[in-house]
N, C-alpha and C positions, 0 to 999 in steps of 0.2 A: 524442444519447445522453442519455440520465435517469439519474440518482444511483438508478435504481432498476434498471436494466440494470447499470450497471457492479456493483453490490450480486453478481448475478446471476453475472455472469463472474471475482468472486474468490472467492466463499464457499465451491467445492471447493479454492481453492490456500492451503493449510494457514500458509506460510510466505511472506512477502514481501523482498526484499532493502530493508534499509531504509538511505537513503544520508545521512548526514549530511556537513557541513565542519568538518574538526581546525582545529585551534589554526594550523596552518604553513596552510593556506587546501588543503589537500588533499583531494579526495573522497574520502570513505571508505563502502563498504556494508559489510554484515553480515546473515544470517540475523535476521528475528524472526517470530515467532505472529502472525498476527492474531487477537486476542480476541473483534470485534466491529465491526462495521462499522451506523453510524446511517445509515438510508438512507433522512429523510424529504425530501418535494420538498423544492430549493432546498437543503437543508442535508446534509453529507458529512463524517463523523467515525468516525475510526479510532482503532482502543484496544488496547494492547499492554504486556507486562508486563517491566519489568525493574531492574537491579538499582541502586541508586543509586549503586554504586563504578562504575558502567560509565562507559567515557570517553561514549560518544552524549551520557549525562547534563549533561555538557559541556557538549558541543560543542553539544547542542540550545540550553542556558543561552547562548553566546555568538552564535550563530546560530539562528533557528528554520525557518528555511526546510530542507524537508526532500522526499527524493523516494522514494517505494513502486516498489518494479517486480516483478510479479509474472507470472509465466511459466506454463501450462499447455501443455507443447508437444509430448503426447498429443491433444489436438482442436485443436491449433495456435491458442490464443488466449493473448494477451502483453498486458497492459494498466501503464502510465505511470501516477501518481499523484504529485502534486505540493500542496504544503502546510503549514502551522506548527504545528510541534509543538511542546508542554508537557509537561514532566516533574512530578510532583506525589507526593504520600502520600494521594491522593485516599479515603478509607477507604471511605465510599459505595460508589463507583465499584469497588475491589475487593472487595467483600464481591458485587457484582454479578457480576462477570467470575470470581472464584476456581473451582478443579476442583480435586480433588481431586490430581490431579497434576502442580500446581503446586509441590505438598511435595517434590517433586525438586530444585530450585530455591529455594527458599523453607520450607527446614523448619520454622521456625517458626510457618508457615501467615501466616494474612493479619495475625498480630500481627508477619512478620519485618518489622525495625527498615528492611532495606533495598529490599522489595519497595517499588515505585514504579511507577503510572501513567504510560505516554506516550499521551497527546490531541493525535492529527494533525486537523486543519480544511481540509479540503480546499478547495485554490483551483480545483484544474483536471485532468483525467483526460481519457489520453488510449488508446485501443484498437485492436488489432490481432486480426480472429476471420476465419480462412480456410475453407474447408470443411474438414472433418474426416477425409474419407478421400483414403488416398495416390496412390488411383487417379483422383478428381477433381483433384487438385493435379496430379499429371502432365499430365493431358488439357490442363489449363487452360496450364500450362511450354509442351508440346509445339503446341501450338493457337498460343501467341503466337510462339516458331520459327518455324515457317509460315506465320505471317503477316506476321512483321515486327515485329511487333505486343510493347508492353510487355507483362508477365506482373502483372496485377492478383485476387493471391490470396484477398481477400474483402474485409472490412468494414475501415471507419480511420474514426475518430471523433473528434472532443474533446467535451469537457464543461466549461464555465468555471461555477465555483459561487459564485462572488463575485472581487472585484477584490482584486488584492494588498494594495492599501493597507486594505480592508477588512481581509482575514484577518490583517494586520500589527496592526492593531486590537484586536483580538476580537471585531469585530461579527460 
């Protein structure tokens, strides 16, 4: 897989569950936006808006190791993202990403005191894309019945973008 497929199979799914580690060592996910996603070769970075009183804010600060899971499961593709996140007031960076309907959120617009960047660096992605219609997924179910046979619904991939101790870095 390429940082340039995987680009490809989240940029209709709006929302990702974005999972961080609390304070008591507990996983915890949550709905977020994707903003944006950098998908040049070799390099994998995910951009997302939120608010600096949020615990993530935390929990990213005491941990950064962070993981995406983003589900389309109308064409039955599901893709795994794994990564270190930073929380910032990057202003650049939101003056790029801002919409207008972010002021839901952030009345203030991009002068609110608590809007804040999260920059995920992806280490590693991993995907699941089956065929799309429920008559081929059947055929394929009913086909390995009958044979005995495992039921191998389409594609599974990884992707590794750099080494942990890298991404632990910033390189």
């Amino acid at each position: 897989m390429s940082i340039l497929k995987l680009r490809e199979l989240i940029k209709d799914v709006k929302v990702a569950m974005f999972t961080t580690t609390d304070h008591d060592g507990l996983i915890r996910s949550r709905p977020l936006q994707t903003l944006d996603i950098d998908a040049q070769e070799g390099v994998g970075e995910l951009w997302f808006f939120t608010s600096n009183k949020s615990p993530k804010v935390d929990e990213i600060a005491d941990d950064q190791h962070v993981n995406l899971s983003y589900a389309d499961p109308v064409h039955h593709r599901f893709v795994s993202v794994s990564g270190t996140a930073t929380a910032s007031r990057d202003l650049e960076m939101i003056r790029r990403l801002w919409k207008p309907v972010h002021k839901a959120w952030f009345p203030e617009g991009i002068d609110d005191p608590s809007l804040t960047v999260i920059h995920v660096r992806i280490i590693q992605a991993e995907y699941w894309d089956a065929p799309s219609s429920d008559i081929v997924n059947a055929f394929g179910i009913a086909k390995a019945i009958m044979l005995g046979e495992t039921y191998e619904p389409g594609e599974n991939e990884k992707l590794r973008l750099r080494e942990l101790a890298d991404a632990d870095s910033g390189r």
